[in-house]
N, C-alpha and C positions, 0 to 999 in steps of 0.2 A: 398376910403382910401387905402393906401397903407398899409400892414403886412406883418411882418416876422412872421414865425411860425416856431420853430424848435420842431423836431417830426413828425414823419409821420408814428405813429402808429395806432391802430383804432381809440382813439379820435382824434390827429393830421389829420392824412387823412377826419375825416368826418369833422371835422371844414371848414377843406380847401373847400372840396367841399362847404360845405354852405355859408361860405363867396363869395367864387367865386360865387355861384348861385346869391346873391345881389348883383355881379358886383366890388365888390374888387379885386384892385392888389395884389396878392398873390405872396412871396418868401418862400418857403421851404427849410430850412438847414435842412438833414438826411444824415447819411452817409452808413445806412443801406441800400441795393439797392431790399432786400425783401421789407421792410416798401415803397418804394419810387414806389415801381411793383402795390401797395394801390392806389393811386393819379389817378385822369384820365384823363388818356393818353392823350384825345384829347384834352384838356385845357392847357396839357403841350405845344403837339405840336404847337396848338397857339398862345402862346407864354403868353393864360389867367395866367397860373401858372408857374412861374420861381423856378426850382429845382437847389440849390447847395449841392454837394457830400461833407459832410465837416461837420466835429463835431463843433455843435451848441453853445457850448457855449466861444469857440475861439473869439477873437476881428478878425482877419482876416475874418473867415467866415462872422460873422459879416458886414465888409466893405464889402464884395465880395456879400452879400445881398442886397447890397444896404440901410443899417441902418440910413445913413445921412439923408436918405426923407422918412422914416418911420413915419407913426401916429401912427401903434402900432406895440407893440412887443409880444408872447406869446409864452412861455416855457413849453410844452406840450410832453416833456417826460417820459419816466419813471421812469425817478432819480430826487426825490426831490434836493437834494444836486446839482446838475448840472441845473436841472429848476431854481434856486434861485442862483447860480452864472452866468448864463446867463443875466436873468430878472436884477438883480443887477450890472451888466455890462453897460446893455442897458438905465438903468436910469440915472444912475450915469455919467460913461464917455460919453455914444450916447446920453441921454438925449433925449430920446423917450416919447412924451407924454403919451402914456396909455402902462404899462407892467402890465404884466398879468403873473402867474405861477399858474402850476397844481400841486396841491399836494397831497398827502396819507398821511402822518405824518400829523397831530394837532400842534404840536410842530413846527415844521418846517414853519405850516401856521403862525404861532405867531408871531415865528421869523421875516419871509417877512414881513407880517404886517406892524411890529414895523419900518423897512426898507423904509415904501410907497409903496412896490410892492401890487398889489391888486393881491388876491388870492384865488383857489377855492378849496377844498379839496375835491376829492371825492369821498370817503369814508362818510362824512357829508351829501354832498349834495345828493346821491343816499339811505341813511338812512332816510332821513330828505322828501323824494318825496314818500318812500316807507310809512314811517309812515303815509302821509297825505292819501294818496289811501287810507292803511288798516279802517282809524279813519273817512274816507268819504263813507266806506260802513259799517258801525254800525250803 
């Protein structure tokens, strides 16, 4: 598959890696060149993961990712607001088959939701893992 991922923070960066480990084409939009120091090197230099320096939620950046032959798209930064006008970018005018957005607000998940974007909160989801542990050792 081909993915954009914008974000290259801890979750961003370890996605990357793990998709790349299955063999996906990876494009990273960061413009932060600490988060982008995250990524590994050598996948870059091969050219496994293509880095663009450029605020993610831009239509330019966008194109300049290569959006036109994207399978999917994911908005894995740290601003809900920015994750969900991105994702809502890519569905709507790029018409990306699978977007994806990372969120901390409830609210915000509701909203995408409501939008088609599929979305993951995590906050829920890390509550909702930790509950299962504590309630599988009782």
């Amino acid at each position: 598959m081909n993915v954009i991922i914008i974000g290259a923070g801890n979750l961003g960066s370890s996605l990357v890696r793990k998709l790349s480990d299955l063999g996906h084409r990876i494009t990273v939009i960061e413009k932060n060149p600490k988060a982008v120091s995250m990524l590994p090197s050598g996948r870059i230099d091969s050219g496994a993961i293509t880095v663009i320096h450029d605020d993610g939620s831009t239509g330019a950046a966008m194109l300049e990712a290569g959006i036109a032959s994207a399978n999917v798209f994911i908005a894995a930064t740290g601003n809900d607001s920015l994750n969900g006008l991105a994702a809502q970018r890519a569905k709507t005018i790029f018409r990306v088959e699978k977007v994806m957005a990372i969120v901390s607000d409830e609210g915000a998940r509701i909203l995408y939701d409501s939008l088609g974007i599929s979305t993951i909160n995590k906050a829920t989801l890390a509550s909702d893992r930790l509950v299962s542990v504590l309630t599988e050792e009782a």
